[in-house]
PDB file of N, CA, C and O in Angstrom:
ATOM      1  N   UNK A   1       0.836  -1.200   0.000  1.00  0.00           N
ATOM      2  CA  UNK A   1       0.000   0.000   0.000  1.00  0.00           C
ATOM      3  C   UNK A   1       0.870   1.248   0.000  1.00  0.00           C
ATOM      4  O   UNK A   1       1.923   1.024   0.596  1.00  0.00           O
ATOM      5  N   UNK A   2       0.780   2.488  -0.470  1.00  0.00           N
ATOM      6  CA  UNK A   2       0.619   3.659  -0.576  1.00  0.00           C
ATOM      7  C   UNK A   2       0.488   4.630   0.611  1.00  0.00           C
ATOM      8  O   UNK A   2      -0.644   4.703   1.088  1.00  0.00           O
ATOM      9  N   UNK A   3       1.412   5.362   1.151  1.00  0.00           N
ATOM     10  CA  UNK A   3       1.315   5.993   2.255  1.00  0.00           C
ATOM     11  C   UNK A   3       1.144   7.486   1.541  1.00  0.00           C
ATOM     12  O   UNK A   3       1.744   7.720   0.493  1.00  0.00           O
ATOM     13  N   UNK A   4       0.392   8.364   2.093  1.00  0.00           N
ATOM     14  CA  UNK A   4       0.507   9.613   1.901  1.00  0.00           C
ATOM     15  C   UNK A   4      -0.008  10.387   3.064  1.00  0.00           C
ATOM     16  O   UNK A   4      -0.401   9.922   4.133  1.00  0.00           O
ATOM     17  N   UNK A   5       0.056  11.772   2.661  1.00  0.00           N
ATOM     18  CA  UNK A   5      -0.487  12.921   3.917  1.00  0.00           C
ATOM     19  C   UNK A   5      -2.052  12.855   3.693  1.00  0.00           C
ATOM     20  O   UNK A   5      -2.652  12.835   2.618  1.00  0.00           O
ATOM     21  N   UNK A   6      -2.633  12.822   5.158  1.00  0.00           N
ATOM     22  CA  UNK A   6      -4.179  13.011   5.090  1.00  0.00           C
ATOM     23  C   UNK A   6      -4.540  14.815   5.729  1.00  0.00           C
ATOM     24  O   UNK A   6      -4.686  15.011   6.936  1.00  0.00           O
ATOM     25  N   UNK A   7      -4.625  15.843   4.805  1.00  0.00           N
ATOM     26  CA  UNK A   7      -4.803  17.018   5.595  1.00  0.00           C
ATOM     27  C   UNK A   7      -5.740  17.379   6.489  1.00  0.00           C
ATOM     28  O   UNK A   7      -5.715  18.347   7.248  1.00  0.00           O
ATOM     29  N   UNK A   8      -6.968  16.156   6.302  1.00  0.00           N
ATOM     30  CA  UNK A   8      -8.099  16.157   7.339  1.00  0.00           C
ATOM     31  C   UNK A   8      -7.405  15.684   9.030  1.00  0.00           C
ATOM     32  O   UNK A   8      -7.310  16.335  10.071  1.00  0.00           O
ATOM     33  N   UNK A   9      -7.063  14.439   8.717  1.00  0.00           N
ATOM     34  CA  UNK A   9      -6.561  14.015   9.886  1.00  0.00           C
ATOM     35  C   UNK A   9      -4.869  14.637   9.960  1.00  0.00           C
ATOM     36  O   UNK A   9      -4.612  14.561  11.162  1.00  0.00           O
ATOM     37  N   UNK A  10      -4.054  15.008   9.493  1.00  0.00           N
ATOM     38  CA  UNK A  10      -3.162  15.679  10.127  1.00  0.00           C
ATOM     39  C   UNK A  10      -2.209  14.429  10.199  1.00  0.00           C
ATOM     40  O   UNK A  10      -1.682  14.417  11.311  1.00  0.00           O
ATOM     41  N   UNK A  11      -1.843  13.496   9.510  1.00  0.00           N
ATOM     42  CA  UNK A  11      -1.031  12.389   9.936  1.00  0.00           C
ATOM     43  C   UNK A  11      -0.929  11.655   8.351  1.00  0.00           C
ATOM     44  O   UNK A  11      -1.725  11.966   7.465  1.00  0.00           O
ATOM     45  N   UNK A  12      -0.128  10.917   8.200  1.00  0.00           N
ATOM     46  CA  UNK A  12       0.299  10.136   6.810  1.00  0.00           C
ATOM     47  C   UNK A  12      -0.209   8.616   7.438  1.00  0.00           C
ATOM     48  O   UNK A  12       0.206   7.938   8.378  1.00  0.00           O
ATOM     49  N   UNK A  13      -1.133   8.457   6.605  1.00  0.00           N
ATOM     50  CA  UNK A  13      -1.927   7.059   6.510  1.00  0.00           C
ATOM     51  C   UNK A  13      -1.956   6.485   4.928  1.00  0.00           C
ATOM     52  O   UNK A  13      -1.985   7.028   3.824  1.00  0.00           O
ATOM     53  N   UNK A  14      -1.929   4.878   5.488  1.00  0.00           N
ATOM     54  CA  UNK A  14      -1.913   4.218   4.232  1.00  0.00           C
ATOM     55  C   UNK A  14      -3.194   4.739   3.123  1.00  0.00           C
ATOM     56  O   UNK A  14      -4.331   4.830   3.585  1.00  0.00           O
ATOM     57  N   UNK A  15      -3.016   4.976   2.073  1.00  0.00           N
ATOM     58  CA  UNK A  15      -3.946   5.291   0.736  1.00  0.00           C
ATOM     59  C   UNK A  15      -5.442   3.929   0.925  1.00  0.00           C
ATOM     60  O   UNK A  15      -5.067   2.781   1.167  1.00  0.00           O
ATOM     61  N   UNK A  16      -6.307   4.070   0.855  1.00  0.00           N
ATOM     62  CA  UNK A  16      -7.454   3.118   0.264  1.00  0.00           C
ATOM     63  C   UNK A  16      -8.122   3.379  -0.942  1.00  0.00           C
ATOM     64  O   UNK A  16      -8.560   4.527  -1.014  1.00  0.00           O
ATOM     65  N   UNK A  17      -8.327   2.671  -1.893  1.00  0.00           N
ATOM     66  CA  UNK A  17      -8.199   2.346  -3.237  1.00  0.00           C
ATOM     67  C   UNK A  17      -7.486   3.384  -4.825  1.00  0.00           C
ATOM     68  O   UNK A  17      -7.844   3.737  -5.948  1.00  0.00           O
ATOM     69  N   UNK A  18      -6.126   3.497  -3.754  1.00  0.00           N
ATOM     70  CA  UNK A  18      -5.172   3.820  -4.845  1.00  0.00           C
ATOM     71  C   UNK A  18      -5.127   3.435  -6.162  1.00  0.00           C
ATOM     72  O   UNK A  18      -5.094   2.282  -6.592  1.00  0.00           O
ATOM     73  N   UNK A  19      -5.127   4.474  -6.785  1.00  0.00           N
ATOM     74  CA  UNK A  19      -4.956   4.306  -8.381  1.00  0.00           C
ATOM     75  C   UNK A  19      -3.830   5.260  -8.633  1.00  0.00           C
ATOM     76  O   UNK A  19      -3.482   6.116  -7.819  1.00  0.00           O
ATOM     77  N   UNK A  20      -3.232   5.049  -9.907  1.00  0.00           N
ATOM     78  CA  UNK A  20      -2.330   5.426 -10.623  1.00  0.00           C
ATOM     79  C   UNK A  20      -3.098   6.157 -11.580  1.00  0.00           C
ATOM     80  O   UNK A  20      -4.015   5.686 -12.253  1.00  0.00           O
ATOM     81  N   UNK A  21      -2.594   7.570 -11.610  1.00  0.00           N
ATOM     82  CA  UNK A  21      -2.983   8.540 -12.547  1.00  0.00           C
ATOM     83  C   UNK A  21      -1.749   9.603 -13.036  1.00  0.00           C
ATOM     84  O   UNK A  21      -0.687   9.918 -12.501  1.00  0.00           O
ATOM     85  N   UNK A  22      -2.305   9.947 -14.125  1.00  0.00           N
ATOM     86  CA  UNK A  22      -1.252  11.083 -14.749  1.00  0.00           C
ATOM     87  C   UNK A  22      -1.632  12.682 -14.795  1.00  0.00           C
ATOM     88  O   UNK A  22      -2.723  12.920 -15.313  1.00  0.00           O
ATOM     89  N   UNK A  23      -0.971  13.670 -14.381  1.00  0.00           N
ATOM     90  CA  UNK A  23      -1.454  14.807 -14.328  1.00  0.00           C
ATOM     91  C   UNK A  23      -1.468  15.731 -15.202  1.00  0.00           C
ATOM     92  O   UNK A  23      -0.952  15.193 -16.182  1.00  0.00           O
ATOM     93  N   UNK A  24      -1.685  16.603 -15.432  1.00  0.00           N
ATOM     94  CA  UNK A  24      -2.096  17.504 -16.817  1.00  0.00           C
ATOM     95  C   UNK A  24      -0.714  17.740 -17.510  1.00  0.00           C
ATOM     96  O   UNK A  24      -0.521  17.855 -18.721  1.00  0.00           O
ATOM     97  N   UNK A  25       0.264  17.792 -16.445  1.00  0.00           N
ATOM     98  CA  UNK A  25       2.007  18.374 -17.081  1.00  0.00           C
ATOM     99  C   UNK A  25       2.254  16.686 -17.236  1.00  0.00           C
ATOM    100  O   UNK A  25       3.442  16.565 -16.937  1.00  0.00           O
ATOM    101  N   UNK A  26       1.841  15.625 -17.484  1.00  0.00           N
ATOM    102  CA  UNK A  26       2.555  14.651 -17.468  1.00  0.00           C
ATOM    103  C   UNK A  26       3.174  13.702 -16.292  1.00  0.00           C
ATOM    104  O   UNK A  26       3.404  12.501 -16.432  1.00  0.00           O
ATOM    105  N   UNK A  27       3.366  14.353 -15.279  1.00  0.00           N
ATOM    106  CA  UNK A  27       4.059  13.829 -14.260  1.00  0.00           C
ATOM    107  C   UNK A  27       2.837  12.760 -13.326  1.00  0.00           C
ATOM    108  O   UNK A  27       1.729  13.044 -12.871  1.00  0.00           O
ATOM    109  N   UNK A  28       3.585  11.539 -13.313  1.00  0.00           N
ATOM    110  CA  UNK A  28       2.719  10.629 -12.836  1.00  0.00           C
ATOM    111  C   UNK A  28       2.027  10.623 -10.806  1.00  0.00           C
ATOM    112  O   UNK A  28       2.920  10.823  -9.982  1.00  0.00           O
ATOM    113  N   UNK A  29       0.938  10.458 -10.377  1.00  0.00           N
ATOM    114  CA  UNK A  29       0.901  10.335  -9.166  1.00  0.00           C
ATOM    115  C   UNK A  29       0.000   9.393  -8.814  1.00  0.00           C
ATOM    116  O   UNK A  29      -0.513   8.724  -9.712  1.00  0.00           O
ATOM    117  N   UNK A  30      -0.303   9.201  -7.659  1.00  0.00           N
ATOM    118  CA  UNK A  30      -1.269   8.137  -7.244  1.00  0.00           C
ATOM    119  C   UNK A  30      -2.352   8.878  -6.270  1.00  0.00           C
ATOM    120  O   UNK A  30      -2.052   9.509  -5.257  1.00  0.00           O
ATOM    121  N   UNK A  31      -3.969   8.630  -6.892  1.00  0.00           N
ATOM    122  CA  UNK A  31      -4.984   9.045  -6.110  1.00  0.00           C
ATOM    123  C   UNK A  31      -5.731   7.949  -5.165  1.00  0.00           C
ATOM    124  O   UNK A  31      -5.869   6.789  -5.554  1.00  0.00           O
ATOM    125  N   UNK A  32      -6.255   8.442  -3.763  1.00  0.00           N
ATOM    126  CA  UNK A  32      -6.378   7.386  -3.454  1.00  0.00           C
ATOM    127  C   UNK A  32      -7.569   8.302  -2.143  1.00  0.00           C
ATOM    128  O   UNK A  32      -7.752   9.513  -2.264  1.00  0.00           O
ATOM    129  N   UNK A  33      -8.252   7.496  -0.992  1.00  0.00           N
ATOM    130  CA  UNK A  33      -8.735   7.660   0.064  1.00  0.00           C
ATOM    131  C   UNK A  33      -8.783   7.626   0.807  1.00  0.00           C
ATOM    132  O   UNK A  33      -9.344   6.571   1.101  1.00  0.00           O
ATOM    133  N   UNK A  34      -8.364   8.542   2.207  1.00  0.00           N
ATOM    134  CA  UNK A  34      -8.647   8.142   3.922  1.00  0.00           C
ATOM    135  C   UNK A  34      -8.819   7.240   4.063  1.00  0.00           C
ATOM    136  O   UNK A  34      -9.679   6.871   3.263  1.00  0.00           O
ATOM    137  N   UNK A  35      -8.434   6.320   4.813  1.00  0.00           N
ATOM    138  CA  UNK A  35      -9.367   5.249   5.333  1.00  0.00           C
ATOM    139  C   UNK A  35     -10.138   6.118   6.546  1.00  0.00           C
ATOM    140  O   UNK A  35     -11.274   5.672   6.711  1.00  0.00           O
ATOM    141  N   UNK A  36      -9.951   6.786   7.077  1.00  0.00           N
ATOM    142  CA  UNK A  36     -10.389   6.962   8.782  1.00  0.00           C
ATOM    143  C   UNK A  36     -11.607   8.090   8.366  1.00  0.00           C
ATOM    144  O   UNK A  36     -12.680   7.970   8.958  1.00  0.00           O
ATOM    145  N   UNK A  37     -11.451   9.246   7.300  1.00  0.00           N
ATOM    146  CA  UNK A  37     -11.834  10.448   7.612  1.00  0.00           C
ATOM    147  C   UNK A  37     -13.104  10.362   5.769  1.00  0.00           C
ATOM    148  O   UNK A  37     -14.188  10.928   5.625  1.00  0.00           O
ATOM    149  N   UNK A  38     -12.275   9.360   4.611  1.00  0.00           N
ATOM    150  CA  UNK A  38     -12.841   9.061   3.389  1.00  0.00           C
ATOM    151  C   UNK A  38     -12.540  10.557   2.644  1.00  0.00           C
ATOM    152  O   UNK A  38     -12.974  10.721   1.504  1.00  0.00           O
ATOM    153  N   UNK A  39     -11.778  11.655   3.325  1.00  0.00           N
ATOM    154  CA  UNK A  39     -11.088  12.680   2.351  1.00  0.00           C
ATOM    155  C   UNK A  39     -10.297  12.298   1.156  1.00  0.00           C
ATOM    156  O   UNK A  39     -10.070  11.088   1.125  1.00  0.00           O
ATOM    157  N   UNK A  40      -9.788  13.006   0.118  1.00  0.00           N
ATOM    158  CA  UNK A  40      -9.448  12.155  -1.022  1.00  0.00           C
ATOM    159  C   UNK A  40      -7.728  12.894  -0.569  1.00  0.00           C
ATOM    160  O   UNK A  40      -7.419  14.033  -0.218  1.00  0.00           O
ATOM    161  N   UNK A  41      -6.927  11.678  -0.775  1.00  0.00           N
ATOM    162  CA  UNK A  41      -5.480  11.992  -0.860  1.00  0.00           C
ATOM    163  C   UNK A  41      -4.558  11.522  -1.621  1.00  0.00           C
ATOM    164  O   UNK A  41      -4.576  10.348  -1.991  1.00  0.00           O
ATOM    165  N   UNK A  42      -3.289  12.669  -2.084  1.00  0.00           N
ATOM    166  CA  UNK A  42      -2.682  12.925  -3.378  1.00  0.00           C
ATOM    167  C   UNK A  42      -1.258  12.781  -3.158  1.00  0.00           C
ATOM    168  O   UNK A  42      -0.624  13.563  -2.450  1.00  0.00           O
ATOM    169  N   UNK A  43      -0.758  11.808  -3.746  1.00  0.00           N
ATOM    170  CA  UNK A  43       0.658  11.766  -3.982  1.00  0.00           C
ATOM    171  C   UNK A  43       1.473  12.125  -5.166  1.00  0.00           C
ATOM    172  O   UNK A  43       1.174  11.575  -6.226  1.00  0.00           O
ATOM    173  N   UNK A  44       2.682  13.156  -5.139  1.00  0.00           N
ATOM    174  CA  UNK A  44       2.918  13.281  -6.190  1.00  0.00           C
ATOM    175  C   UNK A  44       4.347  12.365  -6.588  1.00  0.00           C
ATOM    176  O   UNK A  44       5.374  12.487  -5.921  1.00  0.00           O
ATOM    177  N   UNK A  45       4.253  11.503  -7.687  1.00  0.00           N
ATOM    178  CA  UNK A  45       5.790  10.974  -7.992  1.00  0.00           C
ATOM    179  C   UNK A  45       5.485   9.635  -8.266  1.00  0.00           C
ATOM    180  O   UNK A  45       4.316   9.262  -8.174  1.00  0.00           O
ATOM    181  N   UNK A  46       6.421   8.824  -8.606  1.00  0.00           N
ATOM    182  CA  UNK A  46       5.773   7.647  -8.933  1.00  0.00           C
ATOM    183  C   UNK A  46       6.017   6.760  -8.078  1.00  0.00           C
ATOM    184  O   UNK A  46       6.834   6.833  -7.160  1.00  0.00           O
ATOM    185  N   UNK A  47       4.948   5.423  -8.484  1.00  0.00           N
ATOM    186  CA  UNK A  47       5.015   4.588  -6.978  1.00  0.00           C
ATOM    187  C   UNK A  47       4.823   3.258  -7.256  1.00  0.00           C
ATOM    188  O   UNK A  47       4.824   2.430  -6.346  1.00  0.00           O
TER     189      UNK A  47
END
């Protein structure tokens, strides 16, 4: 799994149902969901 920052909860939690996406400049990241709070959270870089 996918760790990123959750800005709701204030702490880096594992991603829930991470996907791999590409952003408008090209550069690849992974979108994914809170588990605790269901806010949407963004990683940038590849993974």
């Amino acid at each position: 799994m996918v760790q990123a920052y959750c800005v709701k909860c204030r702490a880096k939690k594992e991603m829930k149902d991470a996907k791999n996406i590409t952003m408008k400049n090209g550069k690849p990241a992974t979108q994914g969901v809170c588990p605790s709070c269901g806010t949407k959270m963004f990683r940038i870089g590849k993974s």
